[in-house]
C-alpha positions as CSV (number, residue, x, y, z in Angstrom):
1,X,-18.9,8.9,-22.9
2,X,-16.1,11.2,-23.2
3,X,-16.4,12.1,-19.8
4,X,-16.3,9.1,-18.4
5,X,-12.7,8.5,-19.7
6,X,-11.3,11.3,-17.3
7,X,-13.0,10.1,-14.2
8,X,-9.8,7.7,-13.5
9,X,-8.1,10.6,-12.7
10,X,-10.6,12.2,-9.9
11,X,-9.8,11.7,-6.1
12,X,-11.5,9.0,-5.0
13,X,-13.4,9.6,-1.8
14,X,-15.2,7.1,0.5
15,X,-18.2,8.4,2.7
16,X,-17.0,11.6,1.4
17,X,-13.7,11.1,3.1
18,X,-10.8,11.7,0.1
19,X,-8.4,8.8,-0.1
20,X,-5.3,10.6,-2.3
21,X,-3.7,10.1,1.2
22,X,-4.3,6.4,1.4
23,X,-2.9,6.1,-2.1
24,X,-0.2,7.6,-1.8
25,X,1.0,5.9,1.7
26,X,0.0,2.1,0.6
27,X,3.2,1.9,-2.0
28,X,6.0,2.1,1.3
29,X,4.4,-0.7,2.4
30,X,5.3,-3.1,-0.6
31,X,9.1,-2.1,0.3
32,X,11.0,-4.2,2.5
33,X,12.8,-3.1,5.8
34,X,16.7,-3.9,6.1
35,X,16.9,-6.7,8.3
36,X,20.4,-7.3,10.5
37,X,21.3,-10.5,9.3
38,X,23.8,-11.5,7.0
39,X,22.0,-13.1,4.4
40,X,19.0,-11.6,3.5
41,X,15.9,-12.6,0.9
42,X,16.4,-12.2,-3.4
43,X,13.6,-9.1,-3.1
44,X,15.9,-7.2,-0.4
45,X,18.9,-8.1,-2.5
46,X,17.5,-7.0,-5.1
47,X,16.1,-3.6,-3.8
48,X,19.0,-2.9,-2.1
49,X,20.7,-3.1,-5.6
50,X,18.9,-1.1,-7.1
51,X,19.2,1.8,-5.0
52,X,22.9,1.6,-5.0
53,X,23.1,1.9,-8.8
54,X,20.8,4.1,-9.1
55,X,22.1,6.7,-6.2
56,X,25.8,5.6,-7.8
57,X,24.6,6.7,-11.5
58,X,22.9,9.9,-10.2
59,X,25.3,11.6,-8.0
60,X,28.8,10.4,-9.6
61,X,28.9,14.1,-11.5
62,X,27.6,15.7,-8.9
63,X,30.4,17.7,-6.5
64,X,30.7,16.2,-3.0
65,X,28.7,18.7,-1.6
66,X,25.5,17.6,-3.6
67,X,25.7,14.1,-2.0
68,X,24.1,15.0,1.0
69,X,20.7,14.8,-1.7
70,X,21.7,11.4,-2.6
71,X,18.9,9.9,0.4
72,X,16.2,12.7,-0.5
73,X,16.3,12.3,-4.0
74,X,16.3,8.3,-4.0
75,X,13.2,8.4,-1.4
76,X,11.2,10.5,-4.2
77,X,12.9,8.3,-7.1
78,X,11.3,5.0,-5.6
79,X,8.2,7.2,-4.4
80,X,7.1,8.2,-7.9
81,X,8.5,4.7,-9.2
82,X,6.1,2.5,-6.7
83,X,2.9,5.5,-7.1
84,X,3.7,5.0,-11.3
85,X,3.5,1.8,-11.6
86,X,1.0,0.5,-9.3
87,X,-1.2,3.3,-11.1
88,X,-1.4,0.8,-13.7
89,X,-3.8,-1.8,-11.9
90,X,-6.7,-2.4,-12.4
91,X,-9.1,-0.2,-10.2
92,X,-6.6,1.9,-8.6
93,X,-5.9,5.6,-8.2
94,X,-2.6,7.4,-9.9
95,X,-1.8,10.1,-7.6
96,X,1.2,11.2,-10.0
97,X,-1.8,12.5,-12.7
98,X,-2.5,15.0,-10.9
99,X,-0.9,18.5,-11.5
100,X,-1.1,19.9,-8.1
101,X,0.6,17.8,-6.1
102,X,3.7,17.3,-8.9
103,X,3.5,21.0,-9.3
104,X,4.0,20.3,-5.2
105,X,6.7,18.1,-5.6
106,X,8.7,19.7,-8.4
107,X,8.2,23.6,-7.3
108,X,10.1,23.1,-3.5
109,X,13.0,20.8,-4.6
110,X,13.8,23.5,-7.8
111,X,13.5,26.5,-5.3
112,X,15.8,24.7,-3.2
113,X,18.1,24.0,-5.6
114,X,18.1,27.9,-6.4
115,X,18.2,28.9,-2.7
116,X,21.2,26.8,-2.2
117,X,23.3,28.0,-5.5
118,X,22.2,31.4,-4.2
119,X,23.4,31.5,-0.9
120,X,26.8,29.4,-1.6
121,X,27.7,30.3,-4.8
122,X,25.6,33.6,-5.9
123,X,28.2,34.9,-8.9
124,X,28.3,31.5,-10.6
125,X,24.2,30.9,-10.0
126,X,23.7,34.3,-11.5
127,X,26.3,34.1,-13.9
128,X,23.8,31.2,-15.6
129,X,21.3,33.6,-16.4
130,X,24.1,35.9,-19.0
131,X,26.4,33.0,-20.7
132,X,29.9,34.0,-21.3
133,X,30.7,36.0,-24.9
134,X,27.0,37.6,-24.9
135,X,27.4,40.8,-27.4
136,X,26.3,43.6,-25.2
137,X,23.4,44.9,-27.2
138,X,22.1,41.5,-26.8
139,X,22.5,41.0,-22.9
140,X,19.7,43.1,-21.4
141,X,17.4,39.9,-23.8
142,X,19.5,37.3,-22.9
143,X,19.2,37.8,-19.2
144,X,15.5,38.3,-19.7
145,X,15.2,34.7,-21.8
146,X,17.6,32.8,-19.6
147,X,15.0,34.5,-16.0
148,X,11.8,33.0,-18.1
149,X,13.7,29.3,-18.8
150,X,14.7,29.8,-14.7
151,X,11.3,29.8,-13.9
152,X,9.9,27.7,-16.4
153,X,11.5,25.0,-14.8
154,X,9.2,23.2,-12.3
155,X,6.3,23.6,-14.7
156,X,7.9,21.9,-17.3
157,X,8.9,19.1,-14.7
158,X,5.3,18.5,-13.2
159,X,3.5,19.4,-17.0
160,X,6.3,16.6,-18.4
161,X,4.9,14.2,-15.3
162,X,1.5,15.0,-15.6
163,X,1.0,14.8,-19.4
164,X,2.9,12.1,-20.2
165,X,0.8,9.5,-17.4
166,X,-2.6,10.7,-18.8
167,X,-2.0,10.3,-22.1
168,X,-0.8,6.8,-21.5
169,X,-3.5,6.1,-19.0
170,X,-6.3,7.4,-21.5
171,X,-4.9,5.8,-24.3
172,X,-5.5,2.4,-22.8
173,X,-8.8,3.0,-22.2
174,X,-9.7,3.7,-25.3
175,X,-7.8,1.0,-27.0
176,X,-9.5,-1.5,-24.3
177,X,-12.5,0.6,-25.2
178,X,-12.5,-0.6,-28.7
179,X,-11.5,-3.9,-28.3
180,X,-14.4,-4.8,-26.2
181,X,-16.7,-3.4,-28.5
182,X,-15.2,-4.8,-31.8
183,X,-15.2,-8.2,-30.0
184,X,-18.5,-9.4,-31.0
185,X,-18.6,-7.4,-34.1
186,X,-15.2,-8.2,-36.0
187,X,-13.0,-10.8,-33.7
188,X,-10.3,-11.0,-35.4
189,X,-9.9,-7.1,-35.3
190,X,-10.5,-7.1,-31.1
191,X,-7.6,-9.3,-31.2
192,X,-5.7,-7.4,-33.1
193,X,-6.4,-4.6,-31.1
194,X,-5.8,-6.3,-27.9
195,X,-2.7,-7.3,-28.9
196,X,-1.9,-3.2,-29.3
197,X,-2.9,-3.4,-25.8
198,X,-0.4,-5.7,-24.4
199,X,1.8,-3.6,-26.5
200,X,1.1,-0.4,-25.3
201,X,0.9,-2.0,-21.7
202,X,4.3,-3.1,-21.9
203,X,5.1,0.8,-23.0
204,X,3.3,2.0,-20.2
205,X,5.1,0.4,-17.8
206,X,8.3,1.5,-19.6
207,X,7.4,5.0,-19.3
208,X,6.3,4.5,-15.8
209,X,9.7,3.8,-14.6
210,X,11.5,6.4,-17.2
211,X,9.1,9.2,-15.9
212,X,10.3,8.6,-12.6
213,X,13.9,8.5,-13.0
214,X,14.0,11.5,-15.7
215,X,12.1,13.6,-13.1
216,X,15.0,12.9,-10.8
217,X,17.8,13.6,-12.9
218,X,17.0,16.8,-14.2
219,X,16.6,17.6,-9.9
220,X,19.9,16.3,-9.6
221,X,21.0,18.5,-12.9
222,X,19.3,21.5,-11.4
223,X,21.7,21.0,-8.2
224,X,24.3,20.4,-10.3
225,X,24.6,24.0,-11.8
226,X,24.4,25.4,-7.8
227,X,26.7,23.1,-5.9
């Protein structure tokens, strides 16, 4: 039984053909193209919105140099958005459970980030790693803490990803789990329990779309410290 609980988070395959790729392409498909006209529908309005606040909100600290990000990292904001949330349907694959491919995500923008601070600005990017006032019988430790947190980075960012989706994700099943079970047993108690459901649902989605945008903004703050 317990097993069965994780298998939402295996690749599905079809004819033994893997379809992690199809999952992850169908959510462009649900945005809408800009269109020339003047006027254009409530959902484009909408969308188009939403990007501008978001890419406003992001990049205002940010030096002018860093805004040359501002269309790569609101691709991968609405990416992991639309892959989050329409992970929570019914019968469908969450691509953004899996470590590898956040690990795949978070590991080149972070090295990036470095590669850039490195090569534009290598005093104040190395000057992170010892901050100013250090005693100096402390510094040789310092530098040596401040290297692990470096690198510690974009593990923590696709861990952060990763765990927090499962959790949710199995945590619905097992409420849903009990509630179909205590259903002809205790009713009132299933319906207790599936209102914890709609609850946590509603939580879910919440954290589908914070997820998302939190794995963005510590990007941007990572460029931040190297622009």
């Amino acid at each position: 039984m317990a097993l069965n609980f994780f298998d939402q988070f295996m690749s599905p395959t079809l004819m033994g053909i893997p379809l992690i790729g199809l999952a992850m392409t169908l959510p462009w498909i649900l945005f809408t193209s800009p269109t020339p006209r003047w006027l254009t529908n409530r959902f484009l309005t909408l969308q188009g919105w939403f990007i501008n606040r978001f890419t406003q909100q992001l990049f205002q600290p940010l030096n002018p140099g860093g805004h040359k990000w501002a269309l790569l990292f609101t691709s991968l904001m609405m990416f992991l958005f639309s892959l989050n949330m329409l992970g929570l349907l019914p019968y469908t694959f969450t691509p953004t459970t899996q470590l590898s491919l956040n690990m795949g995500l978070a590991v080149p923008f972070w090295l990036a980030t470095v590669i850039i601070g490195m090569r534009n600005q290598p005093t104040i990017a190395l000057g992170h790693l010892l901050p100013e006032g250090t005693p100096t019988p402390l510094i040789p430790v310092l530098i040596i803490i401040e290297t692990i947190s470096l690198f510690i980075r974009p593990i923590a960012l696709g861990v952060r990803l990763t765990a927090n989706l499962t959790a949710g994700h199995l945590l619905i099943q097992l409420i849903a789990t009990a509630a179909f079970v205590l259903l002809p047993l205790m009713p009132s108690v299933a319906i207790l329990t599936a209102l914890l459901l709609f609850l946590l649902t509603l939580l879910e989605v919440a954290v589908a779309m914070i997820q998302a945008y939190v794995f963005v903004l510590l990007l941007s703050l990572y460029l931040q410290e190297n622009v």
